[in-house]
N, C-alpha and C positions, 0 to 999 in steps of 0.2 A: 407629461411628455414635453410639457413647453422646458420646463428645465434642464433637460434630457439631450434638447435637438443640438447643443455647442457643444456636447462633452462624447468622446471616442473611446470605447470599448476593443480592446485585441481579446478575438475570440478563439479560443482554442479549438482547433477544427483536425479530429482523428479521419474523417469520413464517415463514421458511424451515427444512428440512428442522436443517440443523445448530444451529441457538441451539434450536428445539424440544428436540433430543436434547438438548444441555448441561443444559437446565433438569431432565430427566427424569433423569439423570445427577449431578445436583447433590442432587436428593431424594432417590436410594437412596443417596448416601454420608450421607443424615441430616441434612441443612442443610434449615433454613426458607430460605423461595426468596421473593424479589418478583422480578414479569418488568417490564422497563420496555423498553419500545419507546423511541426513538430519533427524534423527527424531526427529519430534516435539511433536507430543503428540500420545495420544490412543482414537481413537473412542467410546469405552466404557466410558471411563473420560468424555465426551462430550454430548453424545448422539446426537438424529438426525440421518435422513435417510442416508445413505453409500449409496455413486453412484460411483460404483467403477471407472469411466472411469475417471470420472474428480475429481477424489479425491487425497488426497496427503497421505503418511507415514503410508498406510497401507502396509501389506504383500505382496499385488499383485505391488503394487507401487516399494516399494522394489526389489522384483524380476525380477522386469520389468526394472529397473536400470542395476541390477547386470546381468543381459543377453548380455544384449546391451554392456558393457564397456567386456565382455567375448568375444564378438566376434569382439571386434575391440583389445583385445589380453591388456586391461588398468587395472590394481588392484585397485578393487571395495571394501569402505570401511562403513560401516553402522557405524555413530556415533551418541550417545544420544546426545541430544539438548533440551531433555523436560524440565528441571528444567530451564532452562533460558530462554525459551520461555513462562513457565506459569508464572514467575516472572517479565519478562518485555514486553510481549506483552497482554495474556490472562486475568492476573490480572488486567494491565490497560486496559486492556478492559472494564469488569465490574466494574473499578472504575469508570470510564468515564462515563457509558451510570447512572450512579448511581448518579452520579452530574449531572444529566439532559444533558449532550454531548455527539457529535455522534465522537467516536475516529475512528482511520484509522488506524487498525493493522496492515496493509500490510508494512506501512509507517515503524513503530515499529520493523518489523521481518525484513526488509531488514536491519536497521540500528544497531541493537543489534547481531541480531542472523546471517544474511546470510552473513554480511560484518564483525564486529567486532569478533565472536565469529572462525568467516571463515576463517580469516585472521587468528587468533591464530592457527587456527588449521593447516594451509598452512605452519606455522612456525615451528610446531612440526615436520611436515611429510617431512620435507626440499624444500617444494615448493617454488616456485619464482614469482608464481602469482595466483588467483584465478579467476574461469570464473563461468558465470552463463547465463542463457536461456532467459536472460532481454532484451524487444526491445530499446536499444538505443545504444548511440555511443561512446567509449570514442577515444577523440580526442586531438590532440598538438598544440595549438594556443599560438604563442609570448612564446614558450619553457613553456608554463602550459598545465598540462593535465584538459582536462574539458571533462562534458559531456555533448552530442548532442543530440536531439531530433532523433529517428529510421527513417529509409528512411519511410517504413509503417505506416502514420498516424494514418490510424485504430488500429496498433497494440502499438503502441509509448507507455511505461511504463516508460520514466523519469519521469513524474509527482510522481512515489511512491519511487524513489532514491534519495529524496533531501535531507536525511537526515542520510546518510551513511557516516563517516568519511573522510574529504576530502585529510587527509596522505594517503587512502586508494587509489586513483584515480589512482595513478600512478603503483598499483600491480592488479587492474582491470581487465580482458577481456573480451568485451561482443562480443561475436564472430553471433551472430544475426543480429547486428544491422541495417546492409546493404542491410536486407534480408527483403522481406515481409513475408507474413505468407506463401503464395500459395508455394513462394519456399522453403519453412522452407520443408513445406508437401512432393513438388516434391524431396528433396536430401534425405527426409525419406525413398520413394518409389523405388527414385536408389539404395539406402540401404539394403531396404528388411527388414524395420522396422517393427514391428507389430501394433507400436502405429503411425503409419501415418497418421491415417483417427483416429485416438482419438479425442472426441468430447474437445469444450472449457473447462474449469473451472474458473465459474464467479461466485459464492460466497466464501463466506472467510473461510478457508481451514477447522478451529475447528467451524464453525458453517453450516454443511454441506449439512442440509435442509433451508439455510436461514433465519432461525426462530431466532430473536436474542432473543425474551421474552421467548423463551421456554430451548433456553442456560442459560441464567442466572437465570431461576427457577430452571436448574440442578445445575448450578454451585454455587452462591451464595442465595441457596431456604433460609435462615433465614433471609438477609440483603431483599431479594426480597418481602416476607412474611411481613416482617416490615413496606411497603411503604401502606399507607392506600387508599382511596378515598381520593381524591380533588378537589376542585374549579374550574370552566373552566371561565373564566372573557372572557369580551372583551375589545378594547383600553380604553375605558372611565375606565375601572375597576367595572365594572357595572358584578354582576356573572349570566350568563346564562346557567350552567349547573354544573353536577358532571364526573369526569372521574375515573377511577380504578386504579389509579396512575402513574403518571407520565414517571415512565418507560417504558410506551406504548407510548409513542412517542418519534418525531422526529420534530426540526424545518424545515415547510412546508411542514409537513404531513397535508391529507387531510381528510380520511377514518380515521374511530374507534372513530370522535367525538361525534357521536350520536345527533347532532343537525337539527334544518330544519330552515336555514333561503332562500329564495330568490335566492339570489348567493352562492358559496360555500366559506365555510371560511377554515381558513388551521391555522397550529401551529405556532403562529408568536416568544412567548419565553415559556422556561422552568424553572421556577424558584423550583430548587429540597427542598430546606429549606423549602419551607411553601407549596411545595406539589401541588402548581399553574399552570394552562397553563394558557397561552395567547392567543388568536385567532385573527384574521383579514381577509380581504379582501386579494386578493392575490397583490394587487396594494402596499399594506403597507409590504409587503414582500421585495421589493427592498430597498437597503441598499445603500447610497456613500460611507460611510468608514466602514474599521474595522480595530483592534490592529489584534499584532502580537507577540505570546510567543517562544520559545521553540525555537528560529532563528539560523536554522544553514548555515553557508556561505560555499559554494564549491570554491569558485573563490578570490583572490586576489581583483580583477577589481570592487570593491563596494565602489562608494561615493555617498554621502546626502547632500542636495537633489538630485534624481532623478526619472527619466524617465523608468517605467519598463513594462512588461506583465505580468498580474499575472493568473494564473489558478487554483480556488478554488473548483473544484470537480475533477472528475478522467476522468470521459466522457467529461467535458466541454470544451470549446477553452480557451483561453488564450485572456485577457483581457486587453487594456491599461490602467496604475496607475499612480498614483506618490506615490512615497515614503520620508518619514521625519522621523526625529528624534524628539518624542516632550516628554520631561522627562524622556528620555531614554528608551521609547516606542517607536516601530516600529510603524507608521500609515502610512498604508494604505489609498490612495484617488480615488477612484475610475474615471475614465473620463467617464464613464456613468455605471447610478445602477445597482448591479448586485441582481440579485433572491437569497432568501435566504441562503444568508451565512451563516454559519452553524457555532456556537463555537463547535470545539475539533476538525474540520476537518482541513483537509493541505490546505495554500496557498503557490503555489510555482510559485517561481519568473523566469524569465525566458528574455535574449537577443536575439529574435528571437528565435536560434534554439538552442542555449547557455543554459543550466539549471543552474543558480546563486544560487540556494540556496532555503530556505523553512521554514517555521514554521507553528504554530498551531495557528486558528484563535480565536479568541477574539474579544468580540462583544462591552465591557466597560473598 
């Protein structure tokens, strides 16, 4: 603690159960604390059901922040974030699913907004490090700071940190990480928090009923409006149906095809130019390789060829690969096929418990 008591921590404060405990965790290691809330957008802008419990950057969110950093005696600070978050998270949102891709904002808002944008703002307020409610680890291996996989597997979120600035590692603190969720809960209750027993938040924050067709008929209704009826083919290219356009799906969706064959068939590509789905079996859904865009590296420790774990969804496990360089493209080789790999979603690479880094899948 003694080296702790001159150096300020900006804590990211949602009002939820986990950024309260961070801050409260960030104090008994002896850090001065500022909490700053985060806004990102306005529900109105969005639409979709408000569930206030597990929502983010509403009123009650806010105040439910600013409570909490009041009785642990922290100056509590509400800053706008909305013009950089519709710029580079929301917008690509809907450019994404608009090129027939499933994007992963989550991915997007930790590396723009909660770390780059976080970090500036740690700069202006004289802070020396920034913390957030994130289950994982950052750790010092061979004098590198990396980050680790959360002791809670259940709860582990490096898989959405791969793509946060890796200058940024070393002014990091996830003060979670050690923690599973039970005791997140239990040091809420020795606390006297209100949000102890607050339920999860598992859709993405601006699409707050889950509905992504029904966001982007608010959000972009004329680009939405424009995508007509199309083609449903199968592998041969043979068409077996009509669909309402393409932005109703997702590769290995299964529902909303309106077809009846025998077995079920599911989305196997989305070709957004001519307006096409593809369909298949779900046997022709596994994939040995896919490329890799957008590659950002956390670690020093990266040569080619090698030997890695990759995790291409957010619930999934973690896969063995091999990785190459073939014309200056990342490929990915799978040691055995994985279920539909998705273009525009994260594969992040991983040494064990080590997170090496990340990028956006690519299917050609």
């Amino acid at each position: 603690m003694e080296n702790n008591k001159n150096k300020t921590v900006l804590v990211a404060m949602s009002g939820g159960v986990d950024s309260s405990v961070a801050l409260i965790n960030i104090l008994k290691m002896g850090y001065n604390a500022i909490g700053v809330t985060m806004k990102l957008w306005e529900y109105k802008d969005v639409g979709g059901t408000v569930i206030d419990e597990s929502s983010c950057c509403g009123i009650d969110e806010i105040n439910a922040a600013k409570l909490v950093c009041d009785r642990m005696n922290v100056p509590h600070y509400t800053i706008d974030f909305q013009q950089i978050f519709k710029e580079q998270v929301i917008d690509n949102f809907a450019d994404e699913y608009l090129k027939g891709r499933t994007p992963n904002p989550c991915v997007r808002c930790n590396s723009f907004v909660k770390w780059d944008a976080f970090i500036d703002q740690a700069d202006s307020l004289g802070a020396d490090y920034i913390a957030t409610g994130h289950y994982a680890i950052v750790a010092d291996i061979d004098g590198e700071k990396v980050i680790k996989r959360a002791k809670d597997n259940n709860k582990d979120q490096s898989y959405v940190l791969w793509g946060i600035p890796s200058d940024t590692i070393s002014r990091t603190i996830l003060p979670l990480g050690d923690l599973t969720k039970p005791e997140v809960r239990d040091i809420a209750r020795e606390n006297n928090l209100d949000n102890a027993e607050a339920p999860e938040s598992m859709e993405i924050c601006f699409v707050a009923d889950n509905n992504y067709k029904r966001f982007l008929r608010k959000y972009v209704p004329e680009k939405m409006e424009a995508v007509p009826e199309g083609i449903i083919e199968d592998e041969s290219g043979k068409k077996v149906g009509v669909h309402p356009g393409y932005t109703h799906y997702t590769v290995g969706q299964r529902k909303g095809l309106r077809l009846s064959y025998p077995e079920p068939r599911y989305v196997k590509k989305i070709d957004s130019k001519s307006n096409r789905i593809v369909i298949s079996k779900k046997e022709s859904l596994y994939s040995d390789t896919c490329y890799v865009s957008d590659i950002n590296w956390l670690t020093n420790y990266i040569n080619f060829p090698m030997k890695i774990q990759c995790q291409i969804r957010y619930n999934s496990k973690p896969h063995n690969a091999h990785c190459t360089m073939v014309k200056d493209r990342l490929k990915v080789t799978f040691n055995h096929p994985q279920l539909a790999v998705t273009p525009g979603q994260s594969i992040v690479f991983f040494n064990n418990d080590i997170l090496l880094g990340g990028g956006v899948i690519e299917i050609e």
